[in-house]
C-alpha positions as CSV (number, residue, x, y, z in Angstrom):
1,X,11.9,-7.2,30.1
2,X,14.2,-9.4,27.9
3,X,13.2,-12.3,25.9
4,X,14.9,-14.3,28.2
5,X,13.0,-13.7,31.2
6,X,10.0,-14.5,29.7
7,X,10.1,-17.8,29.9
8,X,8.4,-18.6,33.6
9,X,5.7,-16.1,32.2
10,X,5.1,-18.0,29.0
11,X,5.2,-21.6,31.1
12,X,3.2,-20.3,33.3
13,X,0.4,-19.0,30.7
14,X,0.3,-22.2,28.9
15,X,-0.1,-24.4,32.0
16,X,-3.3,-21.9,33.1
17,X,-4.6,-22.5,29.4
18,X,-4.5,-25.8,29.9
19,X,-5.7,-25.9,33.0
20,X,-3.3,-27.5,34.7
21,X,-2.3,-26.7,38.4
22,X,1.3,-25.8,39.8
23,X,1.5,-28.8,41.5
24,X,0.3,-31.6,39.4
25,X,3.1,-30.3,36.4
26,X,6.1,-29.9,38.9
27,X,5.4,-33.4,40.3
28,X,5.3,-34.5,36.7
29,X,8.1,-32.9,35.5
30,X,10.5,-34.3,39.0
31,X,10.8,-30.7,40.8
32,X,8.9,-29.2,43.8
33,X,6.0,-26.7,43.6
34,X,7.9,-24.4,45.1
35,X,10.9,-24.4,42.8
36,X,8.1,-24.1,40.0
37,X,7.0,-21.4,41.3
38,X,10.1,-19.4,41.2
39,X,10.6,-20.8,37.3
40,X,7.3,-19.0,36.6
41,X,7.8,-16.0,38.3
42,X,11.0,-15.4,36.2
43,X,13.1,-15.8,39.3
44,X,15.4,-18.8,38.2
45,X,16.7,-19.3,34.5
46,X,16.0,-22.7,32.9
47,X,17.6,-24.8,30.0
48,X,18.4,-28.1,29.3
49,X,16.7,-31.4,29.9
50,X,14.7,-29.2,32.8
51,X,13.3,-27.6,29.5
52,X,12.4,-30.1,27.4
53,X,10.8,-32.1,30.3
54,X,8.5,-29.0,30.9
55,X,7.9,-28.4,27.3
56,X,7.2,-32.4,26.9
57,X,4.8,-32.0,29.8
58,X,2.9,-29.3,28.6
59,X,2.7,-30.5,24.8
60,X,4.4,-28.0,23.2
61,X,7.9,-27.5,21.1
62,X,10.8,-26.1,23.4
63,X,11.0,-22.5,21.2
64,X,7.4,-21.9,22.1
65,X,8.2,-21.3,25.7
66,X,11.9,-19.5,24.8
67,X,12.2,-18.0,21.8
68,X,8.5,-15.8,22.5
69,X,6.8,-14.0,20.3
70,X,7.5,-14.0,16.7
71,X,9.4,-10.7,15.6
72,X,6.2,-10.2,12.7
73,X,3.7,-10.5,15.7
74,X,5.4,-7.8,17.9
75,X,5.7,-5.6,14.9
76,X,1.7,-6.0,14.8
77,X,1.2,-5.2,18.0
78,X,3.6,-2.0,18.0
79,X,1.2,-0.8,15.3
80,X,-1.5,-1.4,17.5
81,X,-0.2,0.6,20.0
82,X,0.9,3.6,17.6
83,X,-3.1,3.5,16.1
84,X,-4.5,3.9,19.9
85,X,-2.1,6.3,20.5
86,X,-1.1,4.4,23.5
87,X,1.6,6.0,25.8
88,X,5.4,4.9,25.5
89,X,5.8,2.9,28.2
90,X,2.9,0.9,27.8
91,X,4.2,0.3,24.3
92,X,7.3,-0.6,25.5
93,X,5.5,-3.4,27.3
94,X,4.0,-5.6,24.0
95,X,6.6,-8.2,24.2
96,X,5.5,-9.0,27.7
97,X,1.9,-9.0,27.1
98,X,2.8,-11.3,24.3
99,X,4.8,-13.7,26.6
100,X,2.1,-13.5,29.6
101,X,-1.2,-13.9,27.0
102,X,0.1,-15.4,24.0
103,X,-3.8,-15.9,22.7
104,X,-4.6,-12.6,23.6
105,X,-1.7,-11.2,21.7
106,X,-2.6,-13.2,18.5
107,X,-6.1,-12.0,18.6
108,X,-5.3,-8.4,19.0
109,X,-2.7,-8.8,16.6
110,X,-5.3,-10.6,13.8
111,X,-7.7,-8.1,14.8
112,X,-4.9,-5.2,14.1
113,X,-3.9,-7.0,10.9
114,X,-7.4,-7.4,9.8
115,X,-8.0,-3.3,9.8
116,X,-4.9,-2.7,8.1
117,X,-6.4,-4.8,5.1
118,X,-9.7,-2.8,5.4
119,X,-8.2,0.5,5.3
120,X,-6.2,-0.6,1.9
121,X,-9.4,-1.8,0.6
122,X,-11.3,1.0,1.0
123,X,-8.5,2.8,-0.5
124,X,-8.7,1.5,-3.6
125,X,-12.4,0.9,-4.0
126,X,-12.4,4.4,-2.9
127,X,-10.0,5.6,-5.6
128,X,-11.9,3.4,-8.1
129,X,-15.6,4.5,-7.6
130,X,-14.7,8.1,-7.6
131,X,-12.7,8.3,-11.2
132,X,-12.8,5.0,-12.8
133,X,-14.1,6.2,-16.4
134,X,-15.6,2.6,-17.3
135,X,-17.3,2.7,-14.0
136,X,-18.5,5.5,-14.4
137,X,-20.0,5.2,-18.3
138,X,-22.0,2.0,-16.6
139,X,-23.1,4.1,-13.9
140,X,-24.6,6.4,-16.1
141,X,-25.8,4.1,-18.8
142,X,-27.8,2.4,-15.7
143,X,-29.3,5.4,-15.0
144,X,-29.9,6.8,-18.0
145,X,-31.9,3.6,-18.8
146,X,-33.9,3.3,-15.7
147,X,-34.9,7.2,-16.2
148,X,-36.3,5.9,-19.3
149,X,-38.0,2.7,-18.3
150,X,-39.5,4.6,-14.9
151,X,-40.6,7.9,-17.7
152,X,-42.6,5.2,-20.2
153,X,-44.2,3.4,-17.3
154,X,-45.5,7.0,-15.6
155,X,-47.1,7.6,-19.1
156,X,-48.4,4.1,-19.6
157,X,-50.0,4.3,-15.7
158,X,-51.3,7.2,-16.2
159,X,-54.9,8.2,-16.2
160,X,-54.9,9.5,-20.0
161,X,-56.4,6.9,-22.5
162,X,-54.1,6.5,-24.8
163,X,-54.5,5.0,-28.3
164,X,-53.6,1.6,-29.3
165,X,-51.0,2.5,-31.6
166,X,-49.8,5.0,-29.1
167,X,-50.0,1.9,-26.6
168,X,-47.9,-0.2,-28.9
169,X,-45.2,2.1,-29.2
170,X,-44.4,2.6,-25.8
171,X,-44.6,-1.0,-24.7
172,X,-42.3,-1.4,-27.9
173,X,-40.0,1.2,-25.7
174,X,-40.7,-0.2,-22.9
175,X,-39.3,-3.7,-23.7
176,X,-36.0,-2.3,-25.5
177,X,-35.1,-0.1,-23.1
178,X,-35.8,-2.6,-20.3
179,X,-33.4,-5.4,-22.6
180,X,-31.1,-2.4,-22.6
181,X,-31.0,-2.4,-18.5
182,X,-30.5,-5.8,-17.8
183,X,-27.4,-5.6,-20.4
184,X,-26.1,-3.0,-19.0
185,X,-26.3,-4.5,-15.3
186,X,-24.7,-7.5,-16.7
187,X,-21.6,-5.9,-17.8
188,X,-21.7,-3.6,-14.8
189,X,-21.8,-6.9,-12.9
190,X,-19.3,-8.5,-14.9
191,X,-16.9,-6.0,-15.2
192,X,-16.8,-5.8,-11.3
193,X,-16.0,-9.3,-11.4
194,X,-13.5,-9.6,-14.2
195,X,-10.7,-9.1,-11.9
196,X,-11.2,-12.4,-10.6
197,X,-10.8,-13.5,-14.5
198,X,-7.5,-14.9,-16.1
199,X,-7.2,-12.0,-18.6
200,X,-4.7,-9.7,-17.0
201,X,-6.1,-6.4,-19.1
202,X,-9.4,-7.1,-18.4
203,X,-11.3,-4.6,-16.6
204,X,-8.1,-3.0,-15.7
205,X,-8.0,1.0,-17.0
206,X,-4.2,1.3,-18.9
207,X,-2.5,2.9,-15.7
208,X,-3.4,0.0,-13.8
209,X,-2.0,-2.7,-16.3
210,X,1.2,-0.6,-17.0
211,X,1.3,-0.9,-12.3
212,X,0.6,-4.8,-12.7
213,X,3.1,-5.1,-15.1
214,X,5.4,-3.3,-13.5
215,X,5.1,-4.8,-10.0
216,X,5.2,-8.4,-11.9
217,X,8.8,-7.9,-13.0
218,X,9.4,-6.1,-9.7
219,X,9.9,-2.8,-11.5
220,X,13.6,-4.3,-12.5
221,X,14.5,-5.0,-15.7
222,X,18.0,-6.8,-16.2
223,X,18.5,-6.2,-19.9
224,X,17.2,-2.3,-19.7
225,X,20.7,-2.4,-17.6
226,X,23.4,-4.0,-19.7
227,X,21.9,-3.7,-23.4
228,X,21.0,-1.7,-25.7
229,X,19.9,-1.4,-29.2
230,X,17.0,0.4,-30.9
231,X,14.5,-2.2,-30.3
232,X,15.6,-3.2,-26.5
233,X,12.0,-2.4,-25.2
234,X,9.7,-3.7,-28.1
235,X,12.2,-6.9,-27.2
236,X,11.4,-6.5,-23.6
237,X,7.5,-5.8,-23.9
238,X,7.5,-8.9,-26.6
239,X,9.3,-11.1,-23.8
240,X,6.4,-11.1,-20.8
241,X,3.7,-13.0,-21.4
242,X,0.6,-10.8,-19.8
243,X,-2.0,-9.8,-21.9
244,X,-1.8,-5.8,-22.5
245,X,-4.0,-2.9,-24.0
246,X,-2.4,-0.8,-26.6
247,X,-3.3,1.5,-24.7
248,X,-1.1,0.5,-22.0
249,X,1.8,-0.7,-24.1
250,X,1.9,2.6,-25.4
251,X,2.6,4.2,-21.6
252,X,5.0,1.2,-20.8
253,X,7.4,2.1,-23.6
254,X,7.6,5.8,-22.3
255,X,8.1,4.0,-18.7
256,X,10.6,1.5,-20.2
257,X,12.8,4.4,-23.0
258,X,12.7,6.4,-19.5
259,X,14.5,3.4,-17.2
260,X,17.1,2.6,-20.2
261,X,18.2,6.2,-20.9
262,X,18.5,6.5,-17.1
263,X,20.6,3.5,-17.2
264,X,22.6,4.2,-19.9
265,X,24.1,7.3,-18.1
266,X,23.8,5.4,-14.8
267,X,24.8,2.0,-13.7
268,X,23.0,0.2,-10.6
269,X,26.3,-1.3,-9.2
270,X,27.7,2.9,-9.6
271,X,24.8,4.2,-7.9
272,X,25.3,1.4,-5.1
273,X,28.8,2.1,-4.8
274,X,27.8,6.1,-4.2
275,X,25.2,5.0,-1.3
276,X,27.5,3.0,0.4
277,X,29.8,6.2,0.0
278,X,27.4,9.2,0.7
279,X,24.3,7.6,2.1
280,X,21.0,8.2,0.0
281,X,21.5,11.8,-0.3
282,X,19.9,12.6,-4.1
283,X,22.0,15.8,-4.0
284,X,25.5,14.7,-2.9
285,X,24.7,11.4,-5.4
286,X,23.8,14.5,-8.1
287,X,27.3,16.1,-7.6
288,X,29.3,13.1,-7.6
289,X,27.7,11.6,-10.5
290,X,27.2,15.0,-12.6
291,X,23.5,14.1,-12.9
292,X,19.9,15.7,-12.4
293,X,19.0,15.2,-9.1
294,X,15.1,13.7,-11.1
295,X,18.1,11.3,-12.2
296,X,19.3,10.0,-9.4
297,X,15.4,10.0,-7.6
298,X,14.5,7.7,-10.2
299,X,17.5,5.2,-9.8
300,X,17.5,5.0,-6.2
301,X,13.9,3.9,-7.0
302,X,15.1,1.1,-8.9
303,X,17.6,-0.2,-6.2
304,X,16.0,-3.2,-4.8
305,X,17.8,-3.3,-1.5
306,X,16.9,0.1,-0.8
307,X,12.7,-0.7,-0.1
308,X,11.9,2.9,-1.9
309,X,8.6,4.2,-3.4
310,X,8.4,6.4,-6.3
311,X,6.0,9.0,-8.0
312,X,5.6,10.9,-11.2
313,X,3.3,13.6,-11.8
314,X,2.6,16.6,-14.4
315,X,2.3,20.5,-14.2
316,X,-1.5,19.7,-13.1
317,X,-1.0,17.5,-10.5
318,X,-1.8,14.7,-12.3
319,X,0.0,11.4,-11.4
320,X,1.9,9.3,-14.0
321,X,3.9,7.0,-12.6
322,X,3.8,5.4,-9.0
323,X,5.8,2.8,-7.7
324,X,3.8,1.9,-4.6
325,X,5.5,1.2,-1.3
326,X,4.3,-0.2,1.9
327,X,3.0,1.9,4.7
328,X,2.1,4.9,2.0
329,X,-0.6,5.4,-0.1
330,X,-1.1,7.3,-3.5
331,X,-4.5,7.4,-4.8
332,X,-4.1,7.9,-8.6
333,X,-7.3,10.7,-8.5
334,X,-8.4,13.3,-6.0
335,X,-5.5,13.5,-3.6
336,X,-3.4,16.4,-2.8
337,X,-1.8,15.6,0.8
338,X,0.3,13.1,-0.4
339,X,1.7,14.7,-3.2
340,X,2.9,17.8,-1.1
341,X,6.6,17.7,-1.8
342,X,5.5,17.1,-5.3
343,X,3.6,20.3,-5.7
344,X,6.6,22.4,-3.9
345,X,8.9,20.9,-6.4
346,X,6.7,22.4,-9.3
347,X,6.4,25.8,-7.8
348,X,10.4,26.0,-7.0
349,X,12.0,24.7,-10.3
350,X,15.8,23.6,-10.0
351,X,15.6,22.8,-6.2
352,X,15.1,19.0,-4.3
353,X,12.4,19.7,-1.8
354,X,12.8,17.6,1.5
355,X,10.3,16.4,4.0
356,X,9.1,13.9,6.3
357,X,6.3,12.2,5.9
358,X,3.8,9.9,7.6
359,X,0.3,8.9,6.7
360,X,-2.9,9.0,9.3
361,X,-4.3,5.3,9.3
362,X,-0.7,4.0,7.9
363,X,0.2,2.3,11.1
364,X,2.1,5.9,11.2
365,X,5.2,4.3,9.0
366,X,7.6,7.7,8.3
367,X,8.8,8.0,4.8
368,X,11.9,10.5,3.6
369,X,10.8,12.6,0.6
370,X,12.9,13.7,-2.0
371,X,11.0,16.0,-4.7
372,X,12.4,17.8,-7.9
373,X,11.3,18.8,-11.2
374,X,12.7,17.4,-14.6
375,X,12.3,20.4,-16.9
376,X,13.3,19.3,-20.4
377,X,15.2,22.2,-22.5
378,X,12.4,24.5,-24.3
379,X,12.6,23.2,-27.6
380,X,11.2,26.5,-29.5
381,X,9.3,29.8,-28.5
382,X,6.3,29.4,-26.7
383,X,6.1,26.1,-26.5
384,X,5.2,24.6,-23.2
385,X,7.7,21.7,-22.0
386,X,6.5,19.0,-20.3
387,X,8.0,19.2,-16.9
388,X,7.2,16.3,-14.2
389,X,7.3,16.4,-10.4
390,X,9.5,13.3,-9.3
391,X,9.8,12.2,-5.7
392,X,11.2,9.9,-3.7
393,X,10.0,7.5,-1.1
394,X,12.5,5.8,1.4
395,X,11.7,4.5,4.8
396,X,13.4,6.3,7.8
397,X,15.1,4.9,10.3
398,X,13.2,3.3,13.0
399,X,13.0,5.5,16.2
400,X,14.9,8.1,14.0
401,X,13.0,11.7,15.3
402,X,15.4,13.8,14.1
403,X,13.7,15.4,11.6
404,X,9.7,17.3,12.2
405,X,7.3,15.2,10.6
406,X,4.5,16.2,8.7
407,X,1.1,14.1,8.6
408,X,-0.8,13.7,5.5
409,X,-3.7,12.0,5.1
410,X,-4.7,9.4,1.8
411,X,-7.5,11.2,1.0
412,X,-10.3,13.2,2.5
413,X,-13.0,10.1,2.5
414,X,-11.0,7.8,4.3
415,X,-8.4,11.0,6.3
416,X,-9.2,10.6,10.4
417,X,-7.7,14.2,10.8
418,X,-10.3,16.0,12.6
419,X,-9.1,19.2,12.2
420,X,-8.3,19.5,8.7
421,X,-8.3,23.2,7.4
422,X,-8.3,21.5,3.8
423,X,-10.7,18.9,3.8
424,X,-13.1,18.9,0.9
425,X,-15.5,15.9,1.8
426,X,-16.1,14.0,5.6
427,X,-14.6,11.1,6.1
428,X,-15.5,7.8,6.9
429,X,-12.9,6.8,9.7
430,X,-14.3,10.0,11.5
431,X,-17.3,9.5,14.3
């Protein structure tokens, strides 16, 4: 059913919601009942002053009843349908529902929208509570403490008489180790909270300032492109004005050497002119360019019409570098379905390992991967080189099902696959 025809539906709804009868609006509005009545029924197309009289009558602005629902709100609704797994031709049918039951629509849609925003969150306090190194001190200071606090109480309640200097000693214990657990709740507490704070490092491990940083500048840097000099990035780390570990500045300038070098062999406004030529194919952009295909993953990444994620892990699997990307999460700790193309990169060196992607409780968004290995030259005998997994994260084409897809979950404490061979810990989503 075209937008079009929707319109009898959607004046029909709203006169039902306002509780207004068929007759009563047509006499209003200068037509018969029964002409109405074909107007609702989509049987007769309307326009004009016919229109605005209706719209006038029924207190709302003319695009309400002709433009329907907003493009963001069927998008919502598709996602909806996806997550219950609902069959095509009933998805086919959201703009109509959306016509017909407008305030049903919005409520399924806030109610869709709503999950989506749980399922990030959970994500990332997920990520967090499992490998966050500060947390985890706190955690164990807490404990530690209480241990100590319940162990001097046990002796102090016990049914041995103790002596009074005894007595003294471990009340003395007693009330520094119980000072020592209220501190250390209060920084637990307050480091929790410090993210509502105005210091932009606070409470933030390095990985995740060098992220905020690099998501603040929209991981583009105009004078990493066009200049260069020996100090360009002390220049461009000196220029932003968020506060920043040393820590994390020290990451950022590998990040930052890494997007000028690229640059300096490879020119945004080249690279465009090579998509528009070849399409984003990392090998045919490889040969044409005379490049790495790592290269080339890593400029594409940097194109901002192009929407694309991009990761960067080591020989252990450990990520470096992510430049998230929406509909596709990468937990920094504890995930190995995502990385997938990453890993087969590392076992096959000098190959670009392709797949399709799509991530369980994603809204089922499809991602092209593109995966190599940047293996510097061996610089003497013996000695290991640092070789990183890169891979590439572009959107495929909507309705595209060309290719076999492969479902990956975030990770196992928040994976609905039921039937997971690999899983190492039950999941929440799961009954």
């Amino acid at each position: 059913m075209s937008r079009d025809t929707l319109t009898g539906s959607r004046i029909r709804e709203r006169r039902v919601m306002q509780g207004g009868k068929q007759a009563d609006l047509a006499k209003q509005i200068g037509i018969s009942a029964s002409y109405l009545n074909l107007i609702e029924h989509n049987r007769r197309r309307i326009g004009g002053k016919l229109l605005l009289d209706i719209a006038a009558a029924l207190d709302v602005p003319p695009q309400v009843l002709t433009e329907g629902a907003e493009a963001a709100l069927l998008g919502v609704l598709g996602e909806a349908a996806m997550a219950a797994e609902l069959p095509a031709e009933d998805a086919a049918q959201a703009e109509a529902f959306a016509g017909r039951f407008p305030a049903w629509a919005e409520a399924l849609a806030m109610r869709q929208r709503r999950v989506a925003t749980l399922e990030r969150t959970v994500e990332a306090l997920s990520d967090r509570m499992a490998h966050d190194p500060l947390l985890a001190d706190s955690m164990h200071e807490l404990l530690t403490t209480a241990a100590a606090v319940r162990s001097t109480a046990e002796i102090l309640a016990g049914d041995e008489a103790l002596e009074r200097e005894w007595q003294d000693r471990f009340h003395a214990n007693l009330d520094a180790d119980s000072q020592r657990l209220a501190h250390s709740a209060q920084a637990l507490v307050g480091y929790l909270e410090q993210a509502k704070g105005t210091d932009a490092a606070a409470g933030k491990s390095p990985q995740e300032e060098v992220e905020a940083y690099l998501a603040a500048q929209k991981f583009h840097f105009p004078a990493l492109e066009v200049q260069s000099g020996p100090n360009l990035v002390e220049e461009v780390l000196g220029q932003g004005s968020e506060v920043l570990s040393q820590a994390a500045r020290f990451i950022l300038r590998g990040v930052l050497g890494q997007v000028r070098e690229d640059a300096a062999v490879l020119s945004l406004s080249e690279l465009q002119k090579g998509v528009a030529a070849l399409g984003v194919d990392p090998v045919a952009l490889a040969r044409r360019f005379h490049l790495a295909p790592a290269v080339i993953l890593r400029r594409l990444a940097a194109l901002p019409t192009l929407g694309a994620g991009l990761v960067v892990c080591d020989r252990s699997g450990t990520v470096l570098f992510r430049k998230s990307v929406d509909g596709f999460s990468v937990p920094r700790y504890d995930s190995c379905c995502p990385l997938w193309p990453l890993f087969g990169a590392l076992s096959a060196a000098n190959t670009v390992h392709y797949e399709r992607l799509g991530q369980l409780g994603r809204a089922h968004v499809q991602f092209d991967t593109y995966a190599t290995t940047d293996a510097p030259i061996a610089s003497s005998y013996n000695a290991p080189a640092p070789a990183r997994a890169v891979m590439l994260l572009v959107p495929a084409p909507a309705g595209d099902t060309s290719q076999s897809l492969r479902e990956v979950g975030a990770t196992c404490r928040i994976c609905p696959h039921a039937k997971c061979g690999a899983r190492r810990e039950p999941s929440v989503m799961m009954d």
